[in-house]
C-alpha positions in Angstrom: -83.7 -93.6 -42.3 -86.9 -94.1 -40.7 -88.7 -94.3 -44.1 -86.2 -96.5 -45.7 -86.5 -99.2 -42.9 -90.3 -99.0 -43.5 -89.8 -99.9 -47.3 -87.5 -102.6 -46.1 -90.3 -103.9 -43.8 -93.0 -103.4 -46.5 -91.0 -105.5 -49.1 -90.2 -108.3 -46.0 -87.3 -109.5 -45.2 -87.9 -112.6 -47.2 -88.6 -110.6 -49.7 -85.4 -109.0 -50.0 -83.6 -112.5 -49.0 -85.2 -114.2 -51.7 -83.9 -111.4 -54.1 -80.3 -111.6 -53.3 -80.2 -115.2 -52.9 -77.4 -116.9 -54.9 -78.7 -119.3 -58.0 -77.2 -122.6 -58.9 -75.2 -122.4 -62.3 -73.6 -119.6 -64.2 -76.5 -118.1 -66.8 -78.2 -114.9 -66.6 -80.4 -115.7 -63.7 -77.0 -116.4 -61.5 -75.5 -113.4 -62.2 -78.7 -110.9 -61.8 -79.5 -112.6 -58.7 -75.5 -111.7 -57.9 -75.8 -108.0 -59.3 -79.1 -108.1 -56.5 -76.7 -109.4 -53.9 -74.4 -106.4 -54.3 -76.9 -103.7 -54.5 -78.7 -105.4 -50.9 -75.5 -105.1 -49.5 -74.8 -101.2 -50.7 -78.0 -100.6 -49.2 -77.7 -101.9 -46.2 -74.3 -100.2 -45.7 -75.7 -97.0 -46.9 -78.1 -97.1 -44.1 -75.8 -98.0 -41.3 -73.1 -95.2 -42.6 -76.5 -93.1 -42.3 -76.7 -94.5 -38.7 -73.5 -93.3 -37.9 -74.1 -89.6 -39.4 -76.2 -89.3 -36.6 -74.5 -91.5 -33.9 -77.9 -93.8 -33.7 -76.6 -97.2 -32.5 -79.9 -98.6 -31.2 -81.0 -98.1 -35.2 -77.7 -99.4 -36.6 -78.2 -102.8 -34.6 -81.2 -103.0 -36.2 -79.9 -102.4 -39.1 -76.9 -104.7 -38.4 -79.9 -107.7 -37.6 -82.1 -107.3 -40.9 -78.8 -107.6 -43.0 -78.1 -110.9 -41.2 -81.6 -112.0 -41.3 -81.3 -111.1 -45.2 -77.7 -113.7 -45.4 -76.0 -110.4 -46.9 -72.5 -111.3 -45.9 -70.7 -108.2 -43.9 -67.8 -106.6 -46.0 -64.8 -104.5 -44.5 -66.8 -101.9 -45.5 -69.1 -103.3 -43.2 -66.9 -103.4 -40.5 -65.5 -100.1 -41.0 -68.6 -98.8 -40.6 -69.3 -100.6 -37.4 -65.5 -99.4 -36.1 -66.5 -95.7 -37.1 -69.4 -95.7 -35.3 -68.0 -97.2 -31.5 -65.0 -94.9 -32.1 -67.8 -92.0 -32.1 -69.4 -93.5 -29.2 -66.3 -93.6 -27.0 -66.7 -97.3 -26.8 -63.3 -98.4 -28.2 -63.5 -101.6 -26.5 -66.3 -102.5 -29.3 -64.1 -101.7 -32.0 -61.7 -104.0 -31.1 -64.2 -107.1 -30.5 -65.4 -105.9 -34.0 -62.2 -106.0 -35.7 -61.5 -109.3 -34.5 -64.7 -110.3 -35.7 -63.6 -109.0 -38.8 -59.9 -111.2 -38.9 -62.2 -114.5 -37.5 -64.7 -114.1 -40.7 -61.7 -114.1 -43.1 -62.2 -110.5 -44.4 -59.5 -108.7 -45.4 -59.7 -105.5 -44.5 -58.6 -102.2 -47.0 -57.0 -98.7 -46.1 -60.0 -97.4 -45.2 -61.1 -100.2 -42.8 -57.5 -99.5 -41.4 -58.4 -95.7 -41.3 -61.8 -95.9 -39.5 -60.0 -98.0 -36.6 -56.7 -95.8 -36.7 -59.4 -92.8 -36.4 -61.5 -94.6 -33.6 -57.8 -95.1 -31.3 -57.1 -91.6 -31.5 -60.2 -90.4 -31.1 -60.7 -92.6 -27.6 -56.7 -91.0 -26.8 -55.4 -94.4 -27.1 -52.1 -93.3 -29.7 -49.9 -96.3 -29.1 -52.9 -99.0 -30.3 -53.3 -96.5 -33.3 -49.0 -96.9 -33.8 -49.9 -100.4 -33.4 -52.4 -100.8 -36.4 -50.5 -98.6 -38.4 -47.7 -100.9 -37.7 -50.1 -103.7 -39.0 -51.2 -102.3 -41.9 -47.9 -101.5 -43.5 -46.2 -105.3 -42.9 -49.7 -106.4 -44.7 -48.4 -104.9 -47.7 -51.3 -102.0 -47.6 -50.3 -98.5 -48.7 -50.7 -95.6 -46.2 -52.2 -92.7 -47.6 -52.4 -89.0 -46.4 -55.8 -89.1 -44.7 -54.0 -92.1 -42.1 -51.1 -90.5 -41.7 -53.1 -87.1 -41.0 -54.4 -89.0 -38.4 -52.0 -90.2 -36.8 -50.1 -86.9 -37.0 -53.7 -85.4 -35.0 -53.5 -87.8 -32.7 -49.9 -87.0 -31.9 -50.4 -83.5 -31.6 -53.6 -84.5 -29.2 -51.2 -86.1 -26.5 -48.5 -83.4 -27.1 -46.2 -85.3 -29.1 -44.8 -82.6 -31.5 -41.4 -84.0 -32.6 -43.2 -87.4 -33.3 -45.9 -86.1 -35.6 -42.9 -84.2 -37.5 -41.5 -87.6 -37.5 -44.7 -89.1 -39.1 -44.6 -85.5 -41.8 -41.2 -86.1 -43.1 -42.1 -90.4 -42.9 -44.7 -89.7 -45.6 -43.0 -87.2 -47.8 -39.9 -89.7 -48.2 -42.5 -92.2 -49.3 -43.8 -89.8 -51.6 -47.2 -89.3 -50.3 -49.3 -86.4 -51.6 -50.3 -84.1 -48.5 -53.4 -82.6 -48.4 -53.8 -79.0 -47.3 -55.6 -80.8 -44.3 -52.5 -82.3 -43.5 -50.1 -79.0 -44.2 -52.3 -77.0 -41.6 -52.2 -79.9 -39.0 -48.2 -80.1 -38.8 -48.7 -76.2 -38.9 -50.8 -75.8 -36.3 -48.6 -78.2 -34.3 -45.8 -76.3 -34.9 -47.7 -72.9 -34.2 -48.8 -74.3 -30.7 -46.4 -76.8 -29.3 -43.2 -76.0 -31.0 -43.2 -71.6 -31.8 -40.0 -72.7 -34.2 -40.7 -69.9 -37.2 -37.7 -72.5 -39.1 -39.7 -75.3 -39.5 -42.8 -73.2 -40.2 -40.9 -71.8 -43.1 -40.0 -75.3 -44.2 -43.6 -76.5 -44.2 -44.9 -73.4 -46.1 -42.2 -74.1 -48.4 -43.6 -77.9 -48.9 -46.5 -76.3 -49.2 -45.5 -73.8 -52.1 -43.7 -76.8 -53.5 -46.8 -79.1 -53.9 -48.5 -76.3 -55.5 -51.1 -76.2 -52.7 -52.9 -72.7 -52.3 -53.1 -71.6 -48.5 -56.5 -71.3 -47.2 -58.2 -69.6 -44.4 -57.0 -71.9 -41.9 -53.4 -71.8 -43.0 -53.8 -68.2 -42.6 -55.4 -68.2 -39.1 -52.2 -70.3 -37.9 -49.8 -67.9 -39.3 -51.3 -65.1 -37.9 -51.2 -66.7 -34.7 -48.1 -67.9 -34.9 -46.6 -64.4 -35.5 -48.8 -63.1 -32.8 -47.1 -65.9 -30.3 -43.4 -64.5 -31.5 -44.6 -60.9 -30.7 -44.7 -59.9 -34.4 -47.9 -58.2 -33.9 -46.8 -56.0 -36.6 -46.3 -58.6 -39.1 -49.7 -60.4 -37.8 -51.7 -56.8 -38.7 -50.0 -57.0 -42.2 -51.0 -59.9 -43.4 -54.0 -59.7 -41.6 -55.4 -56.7 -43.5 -54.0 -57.4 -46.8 -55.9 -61.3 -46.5 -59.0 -58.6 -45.6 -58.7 -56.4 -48.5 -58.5 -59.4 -50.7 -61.8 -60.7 -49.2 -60.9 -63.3 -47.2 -63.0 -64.1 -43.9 -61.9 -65.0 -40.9 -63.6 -67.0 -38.1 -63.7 -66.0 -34.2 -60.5 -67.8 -33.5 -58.6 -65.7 -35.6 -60.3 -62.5 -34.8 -60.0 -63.0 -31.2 -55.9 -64.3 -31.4 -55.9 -61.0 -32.8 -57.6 -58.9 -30.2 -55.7 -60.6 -27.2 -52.5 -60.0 -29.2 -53.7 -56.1 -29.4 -54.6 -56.1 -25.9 -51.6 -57.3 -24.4 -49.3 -54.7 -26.6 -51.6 -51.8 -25.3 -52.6 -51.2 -29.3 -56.3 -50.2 -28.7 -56.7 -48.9 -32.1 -55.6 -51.5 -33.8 -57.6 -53.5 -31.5 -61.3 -51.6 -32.3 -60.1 -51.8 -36.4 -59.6 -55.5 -35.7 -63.2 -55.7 -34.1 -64.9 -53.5 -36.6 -63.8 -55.7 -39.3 -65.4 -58.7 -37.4 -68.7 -56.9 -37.0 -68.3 -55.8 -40.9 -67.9 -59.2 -41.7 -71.0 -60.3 -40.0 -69.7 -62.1 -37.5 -71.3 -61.6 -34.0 -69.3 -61.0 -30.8 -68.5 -63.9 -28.6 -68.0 -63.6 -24.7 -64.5 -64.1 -25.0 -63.9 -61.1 -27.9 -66.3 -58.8 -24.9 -64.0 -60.3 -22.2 -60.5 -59.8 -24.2 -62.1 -55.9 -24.9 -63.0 -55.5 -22.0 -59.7 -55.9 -20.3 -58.3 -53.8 -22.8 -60.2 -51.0 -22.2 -59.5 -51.0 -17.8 -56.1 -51.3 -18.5 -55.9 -48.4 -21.1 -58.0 -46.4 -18.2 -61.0 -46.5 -20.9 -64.1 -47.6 -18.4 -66.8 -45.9 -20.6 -65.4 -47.7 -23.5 -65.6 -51.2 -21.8 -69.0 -50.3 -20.0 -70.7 -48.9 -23.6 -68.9 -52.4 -25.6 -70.8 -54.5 -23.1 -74.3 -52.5 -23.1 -73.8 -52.3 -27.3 -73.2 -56.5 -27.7 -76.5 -57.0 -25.2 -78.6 -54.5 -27.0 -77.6 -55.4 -30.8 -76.4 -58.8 -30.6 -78.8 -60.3 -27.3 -75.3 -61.5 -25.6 -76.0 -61.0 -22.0 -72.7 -60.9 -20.2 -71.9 -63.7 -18.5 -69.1 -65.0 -15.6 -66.0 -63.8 -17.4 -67.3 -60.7 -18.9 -68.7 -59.6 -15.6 -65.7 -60.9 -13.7 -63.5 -58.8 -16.6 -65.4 -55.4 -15.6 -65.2 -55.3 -11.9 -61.4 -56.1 -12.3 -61.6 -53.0 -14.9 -63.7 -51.1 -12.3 -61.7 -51.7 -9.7 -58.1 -50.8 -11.4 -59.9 -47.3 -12.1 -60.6 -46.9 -8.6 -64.6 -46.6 -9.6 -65.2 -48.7 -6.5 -68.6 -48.2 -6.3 -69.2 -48.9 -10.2 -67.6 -52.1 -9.5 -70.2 -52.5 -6.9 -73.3 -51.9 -9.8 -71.6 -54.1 -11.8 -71.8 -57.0 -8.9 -75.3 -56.1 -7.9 -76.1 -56.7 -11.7 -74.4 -60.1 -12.0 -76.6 -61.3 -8.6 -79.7 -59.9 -10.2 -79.0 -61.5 -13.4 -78.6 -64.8 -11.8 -74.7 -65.1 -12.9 -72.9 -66.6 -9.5 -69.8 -65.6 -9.0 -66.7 -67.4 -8.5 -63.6 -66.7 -6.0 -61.6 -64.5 -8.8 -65.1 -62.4 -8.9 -65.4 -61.7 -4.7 -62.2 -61.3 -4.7 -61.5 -58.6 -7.0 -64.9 -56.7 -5.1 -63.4 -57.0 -2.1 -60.0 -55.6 -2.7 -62.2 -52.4 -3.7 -64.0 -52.6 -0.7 -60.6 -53.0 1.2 -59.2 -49.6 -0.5 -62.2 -47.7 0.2 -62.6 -48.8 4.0 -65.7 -50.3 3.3 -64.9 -53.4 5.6 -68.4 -54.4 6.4 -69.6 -54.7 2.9 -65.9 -57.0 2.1 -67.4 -58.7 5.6 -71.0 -59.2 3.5 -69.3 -60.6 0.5 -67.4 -63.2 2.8 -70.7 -64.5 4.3 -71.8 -64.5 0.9 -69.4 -66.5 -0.5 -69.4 -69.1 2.3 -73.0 -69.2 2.3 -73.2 -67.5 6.1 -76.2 -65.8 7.4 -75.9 -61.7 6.9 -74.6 -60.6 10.5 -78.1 -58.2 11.0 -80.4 -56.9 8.5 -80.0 -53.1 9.4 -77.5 -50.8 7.8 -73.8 -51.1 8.7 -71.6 -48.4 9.9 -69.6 -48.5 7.0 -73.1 -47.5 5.1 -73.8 -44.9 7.4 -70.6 -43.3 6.8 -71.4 -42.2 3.7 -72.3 -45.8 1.7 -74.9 -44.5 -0.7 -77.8 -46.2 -2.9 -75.1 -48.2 -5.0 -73.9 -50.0 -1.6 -77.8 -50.4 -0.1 -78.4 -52.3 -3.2 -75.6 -54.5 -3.3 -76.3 -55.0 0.3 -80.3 -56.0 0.1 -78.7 -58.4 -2.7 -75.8 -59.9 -0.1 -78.5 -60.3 2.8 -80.8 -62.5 0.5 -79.9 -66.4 1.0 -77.2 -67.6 -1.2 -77.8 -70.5 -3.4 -75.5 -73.3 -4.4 -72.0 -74.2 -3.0 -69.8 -72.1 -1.1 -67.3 -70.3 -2.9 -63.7 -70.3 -0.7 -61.9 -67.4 -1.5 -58.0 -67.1 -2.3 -55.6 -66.7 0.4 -54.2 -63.5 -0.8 -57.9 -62.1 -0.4 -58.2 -63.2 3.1 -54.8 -61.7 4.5 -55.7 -58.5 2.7 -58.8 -58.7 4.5 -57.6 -59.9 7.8 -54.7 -57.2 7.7 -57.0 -54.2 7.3 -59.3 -55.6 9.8 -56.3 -55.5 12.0 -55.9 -52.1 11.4 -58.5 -51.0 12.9 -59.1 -53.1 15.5 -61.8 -55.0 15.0 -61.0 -58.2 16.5 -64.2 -60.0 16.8 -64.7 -59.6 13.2 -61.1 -61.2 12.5 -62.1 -64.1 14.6 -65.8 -64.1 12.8 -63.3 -64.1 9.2 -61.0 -67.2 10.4 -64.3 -68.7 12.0 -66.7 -68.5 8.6 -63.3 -69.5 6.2 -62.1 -72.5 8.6 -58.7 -71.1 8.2 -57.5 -70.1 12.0 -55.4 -66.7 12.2 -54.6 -65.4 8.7 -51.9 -64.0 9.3 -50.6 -61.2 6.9 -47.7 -62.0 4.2 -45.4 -58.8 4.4 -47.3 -55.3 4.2 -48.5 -54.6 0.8 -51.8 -55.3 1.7 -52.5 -52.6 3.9 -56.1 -50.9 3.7 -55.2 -47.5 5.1 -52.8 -47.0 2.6 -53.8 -45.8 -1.2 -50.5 -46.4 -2.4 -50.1 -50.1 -0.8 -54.1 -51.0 -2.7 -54.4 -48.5 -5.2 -54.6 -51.1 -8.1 -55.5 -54.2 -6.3 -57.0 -56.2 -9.2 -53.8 -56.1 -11.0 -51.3 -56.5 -8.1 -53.6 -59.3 -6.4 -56.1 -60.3 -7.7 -55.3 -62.8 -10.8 -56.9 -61.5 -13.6 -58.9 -63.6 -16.0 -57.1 -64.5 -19.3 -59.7 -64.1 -22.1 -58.3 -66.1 -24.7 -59.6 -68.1 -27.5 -60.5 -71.6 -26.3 -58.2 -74.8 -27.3 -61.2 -76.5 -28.5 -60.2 -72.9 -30.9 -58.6 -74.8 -33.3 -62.0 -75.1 -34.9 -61.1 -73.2 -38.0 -63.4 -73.0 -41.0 -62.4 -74.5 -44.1 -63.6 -71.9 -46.5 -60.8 -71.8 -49.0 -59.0 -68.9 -50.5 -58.0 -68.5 -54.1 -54.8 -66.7 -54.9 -51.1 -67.2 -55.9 -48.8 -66.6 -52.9 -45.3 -65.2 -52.4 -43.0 -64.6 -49.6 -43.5 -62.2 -46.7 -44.6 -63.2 -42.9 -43.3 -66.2 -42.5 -43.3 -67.1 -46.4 -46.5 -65.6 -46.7 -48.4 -62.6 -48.5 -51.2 -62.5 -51.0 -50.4 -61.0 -54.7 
């Protein structure tokens, strides 16, 4: 862009003026000075289309300024353009003083001009203005065509209007409009995620099959989700492995829907085949694929497992663990009763720099609360409430039998803590408070309700109780609410890469011959 405007300078804007101006009379010299006309004003749309590519608006006014300077006449192209770009920007209220800049210059705009401003509404979460436009476009006699109603259907799906975006689907069939495989996997996907009706999944694959459109990853990726969210985990393996054998690669979103699905149906094998064929594939590990393994592996009593996953993805892959993965560990510490690892595994997250949030102390401190180590649950309090350590010689709990693993976590907790406090769940606190209670240690109760501003916490029934192995022997899964590793709803970011293949029924209408 930079060396295009330069040229444009070079040559002068007179220059360029003078080329495209129009010539009295009709001969040759009329209607090459007209052909010049046209190609100044492809050019100068080409260069603010390449403005929006890279979201430069300073540039594009520029741009915008030489083409006026230059009496090349803005076309709905033009303004389509222009409408595209503030829609980007999040500055919706430009697109509508440039549409009705548009409507006072007497040009009529096309389908795509209606598209870029349909696109900018629903991008800005503004649906009813996009209705509006749509409504618009179709009284001016102008043809909607899949990408708008794609669109539209997005947009409904974005404010979690299901029902109308199937509204929208069968709207465009009955007027005979070709769908795209774009469009099939967006009323899919809506259906997947908002809807879990397998019916009207069947129906659309069978649209799809009927319009002789081949499936494609993405198509695949919902499916297997969408069987994972009905509990056909079987079915979801199935397909999933035949779609492998036949070469087909999968992105994270599908791999981890997978995993979590594994996870929660206690099928660890199925779970490390699932992650094998990601690493085969040559896809690395995210944090949420370490976080949904590692919460496998404490809840299938496999802590070497999670422990050796987390060390492998840091050493091969350089993915240092971070809040959730951490977090993930000590929960999967803890529900082994390997107190003290979950306690190495905190020490680490300080001394990597990783602050943790109230799910993290709290889970710590329920260990501490089940092996009677009250002064070091008493450190992670101050901690967590940014409160000067109490003294900076060893506690009794410590000299009781504490060991290396708690002196380090300790010289860690007595070092000022940076950053905001951290106020820790309720539950926590009575559990806390209760065991305090138990053995009599009333000035530290009153130091608990002091530092967490809470007056007397009193206890909620007597499950929490700290002498008791059997009332705290799993706290992290009776208390503490675990962390639910799944894939991110920004996760419908599936790649596009298409499959080949002819397809016949199986899980939900699908398998690959």
């Amino acid at each position: 862009i930079e060396m295009a405007v330069a040229l444009i300078r070079r040559i002068g804007i007179e220059g360029l003026a003078s080329s495209g101006s129009e010539a009295a009379g009709g001969g040759p010299q009329a209607q090459g000075d007209a052909a010049n006309g046209r190609l100044l004003e492809v050019l100068f749309n080409t260069l603010l289309d390449a403005c929006v590519s890279i979201r430069d608006l300073d540039r594009m006014a520029e741009i915008f300024k030489m083409m006026e300077h230059c009496k090349v006449e803005p076309t709905s192209v033009t303004f389509g353009t222009l409408i595209k770009a503030f829609g980007q920007a999040s500055r919706l209220e430009n697109c509508h003083e440039v549409w009705k800049n548009m409507q006072n210059a007497g040009v009529v705009p096309t389908i795509i001009t209606y598209g870029c401003y349909i696109d900018a509404c629903i991008r800005n979460s503004d649906i009813a203005m996009a209705e509006e436009i749509f409504g618009t476009m179709v009284r001016a006699g102008v043809k909607p065509n899949a990408v708008v109603y794609t669109s539209l259907i997005r947009g409904c799906a974005h404010a979690k209007q299901p029902l109308k975006a199937l509204e929208l689907y069968k709207e465009m069939r009955s007027r005979g409009i070709a769908a795209t495989t774009v469009t099939f996997n967006s009323v899919l996907d809506i259906i997947a995620r908002q809807l879990a009706d397998p019916k009207k999944l069947e129906e659309v694959m069978d649209d799809m099959r009927e319009a002789d459109i081949a499936p494609d990853v993405v198509t695949y990726s919902i499916l297997i989700k969408a069987s994972c969210n009905a509990g056909q985990i079987a079915s979801a393996l199935t397909l999933f492995r035949r779609l492998r054998s036949h070469g087909l690669n999968f992105d994270d979103v599908a791999f981890n829907t997978l995993l979590l699905a594994c996870s929660k149906a206690e099928k660890v094998s199925d779970a490390e085949e699932i992650f094998q064929e990601m690493i085969d594939q040559g896809m690395t590990p995210t944090h949420v694929t370490v976080s949904i393994l590692v919460k496998m592996y404490g809840k299938a009593k496999m802590l070497n497992e999670a422990v050796k996953l987390v060390a492998l993805v840091s050493d091969k892959y350089g993915l240092q663990p971070n809040l959730y993965v951490y977090t993930c560990l000590i929960q999967a510490c803890v529900r082994n009763r390997q107190v003290r690892r979950s306690w190495e595994v905190f020490t680490s997250m300080l001394g990597a720099g990783v602050v943790p949030d109230a799910i993290t102390y709290g889970t710590v401190i329920y260990g501490c609360i089940y092996q009677n180590k009250l002064d070091v649950a008493m450190s992670l309090v101050r901690h967590a409430y940014r409160v000067p350590p109490a003294s900076a010689g060893p506690t009794r709990d410590m000299q009781a039998g504490g060991g290396s693993d708690a002196e380090s976590l300790m010289m860690l907790l007595r070092a000022p803590a940076k950053g905001r406090q951290v106020p820790l769940q309720g539950d926590v606190l009575r559990a806390l408070s209760t065991a305090l209670r138990r053995r009599e240690l009333a000035e530290v109760v009153a130091e608990l309700d002091e530092i967490t501003g809470s007056g007397k916490l009193q206890p909620k029934g007597s499950r929490f109780s700290a002498a008791s192995p059997a009332s705290a022997a799993s706290p992290a899964s009776t208390a503490s609410p675990a962390y639910s590793a799944t894939p991110s709803s920004r996760t419908s970011a599936y790649s596009c890469a298409a499959s080949g293949g002819r397809t016949r029924r199986g899980s939900f209408g699908l398998s690959t011959e």
